[in-house]
N, C-alpha and C positions, 0 to 999 in steps of 0.2 A: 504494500500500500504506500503509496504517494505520503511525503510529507507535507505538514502545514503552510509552511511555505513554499511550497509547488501547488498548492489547491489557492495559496492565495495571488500567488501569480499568472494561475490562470482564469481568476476571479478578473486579475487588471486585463490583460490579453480578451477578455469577452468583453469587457466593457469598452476597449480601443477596437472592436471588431464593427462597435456602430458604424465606425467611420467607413469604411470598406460595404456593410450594407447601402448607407446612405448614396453610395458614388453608382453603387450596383442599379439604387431605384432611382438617379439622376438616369440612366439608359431609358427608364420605361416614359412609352408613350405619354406627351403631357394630358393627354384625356383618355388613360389609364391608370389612376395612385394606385399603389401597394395593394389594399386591400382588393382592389378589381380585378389586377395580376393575380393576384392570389388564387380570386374563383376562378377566372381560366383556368389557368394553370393545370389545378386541380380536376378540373372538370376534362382538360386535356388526356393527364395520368389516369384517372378511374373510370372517364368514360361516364353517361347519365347516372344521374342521385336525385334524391328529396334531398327537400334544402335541411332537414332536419342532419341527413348525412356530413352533407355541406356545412352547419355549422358543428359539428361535433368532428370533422377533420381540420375545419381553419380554428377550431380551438375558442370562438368566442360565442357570445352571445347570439342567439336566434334574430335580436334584432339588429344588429348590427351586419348581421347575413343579409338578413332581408336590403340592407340598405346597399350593402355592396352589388347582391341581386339585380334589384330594382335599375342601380347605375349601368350595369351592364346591358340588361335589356333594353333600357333605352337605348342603344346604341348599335343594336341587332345583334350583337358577338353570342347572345343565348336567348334560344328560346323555352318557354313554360311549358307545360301542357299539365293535365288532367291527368292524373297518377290513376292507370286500371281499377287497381286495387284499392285507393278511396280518394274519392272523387273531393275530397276537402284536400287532399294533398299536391302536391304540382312535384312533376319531371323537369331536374333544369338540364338541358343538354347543348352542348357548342353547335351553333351555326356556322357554316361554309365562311361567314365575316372572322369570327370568333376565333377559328381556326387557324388564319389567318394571323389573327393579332397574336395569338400565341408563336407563331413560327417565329413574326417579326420580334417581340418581346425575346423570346431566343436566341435568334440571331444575334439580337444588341448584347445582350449578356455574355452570351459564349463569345462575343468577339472583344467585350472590356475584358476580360478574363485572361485568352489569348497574347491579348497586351501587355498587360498588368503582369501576366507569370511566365513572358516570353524566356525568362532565363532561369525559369525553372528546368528541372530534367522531366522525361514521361514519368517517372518513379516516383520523383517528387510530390507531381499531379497526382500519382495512384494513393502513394501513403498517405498524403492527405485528404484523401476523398475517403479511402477507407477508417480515417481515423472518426472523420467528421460523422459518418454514417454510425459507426460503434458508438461515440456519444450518442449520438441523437435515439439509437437506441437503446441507453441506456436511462434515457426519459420517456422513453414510449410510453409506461403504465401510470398512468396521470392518479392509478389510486394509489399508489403507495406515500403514505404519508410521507410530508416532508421534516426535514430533522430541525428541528430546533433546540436553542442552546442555552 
């Protein structure tokens, strides 16, 4: 196990990570913010959901889905529909536009990325993607109580 001061330096290391998020969501479309990307995104990777799904993958509140939702469909990137199964419920699935904006949101990413870590090695890229994947799965299970001190 990791010592105290390696958990708390990588306390500073996440907190300096904003910075490199923030420059990631300077790439995204100016009439797509973070949270819109997000529902692409998403809806790109899993393919149609109820928004109920939708908000228990982006991790927040129902309404605040709803509002990300809402932004999107205005814009045609998703359409709703009548969920078979109950008709109080809606299907949100990517449009042919939608589709689209996710390529181009891609695009821009993978190519600040490309820049940014042009002096990286492939290995580099690898270990870090698999380290990054092992944490984030080691937050997957949102019931495990958190430790307090």
């Amino acid at each position: 196990m990791a010592e105290q001061a390696q958990y708390e330096e990588l306390v500073r290391q996440f907190s300096a990570f904003g910075a490199v998020k923030r420059e990631m969501g300077r790439t995204l479309p100016s009439d797509c913010p973070s949270g819109s990307a997000a529902v692409l995104t998403l809806l790109a990777r899993h393919g149609e959901m109820r928004m109920s799904k939708l908000a228990e993958l982006l991790a927040v509140d129902m309404s605040v889905t709803s509002r990300h939702v809402t932004h999107v469909a205005e814009r045609g990137w998703i359409e709703r529909s009548p969920d078979p199964a109950d008709k109080r419920s809606r299907i949100l699935r990517l449009t042919p536009a939608g589709e689209d904006r996710v390529r181009e949101m891609s695009r821009r990413t993978t190519q600040l990325l490309a820049e940014r870590l042009s002096d990286w090695t492939d290995d580099d890229v690898a270990e870090l993607t698999r380290l990054m994947a092992r944490l984030r799965a080691s937050f997957d299970d949102c019931r495990t109580p958190a430790i307090t001190q």
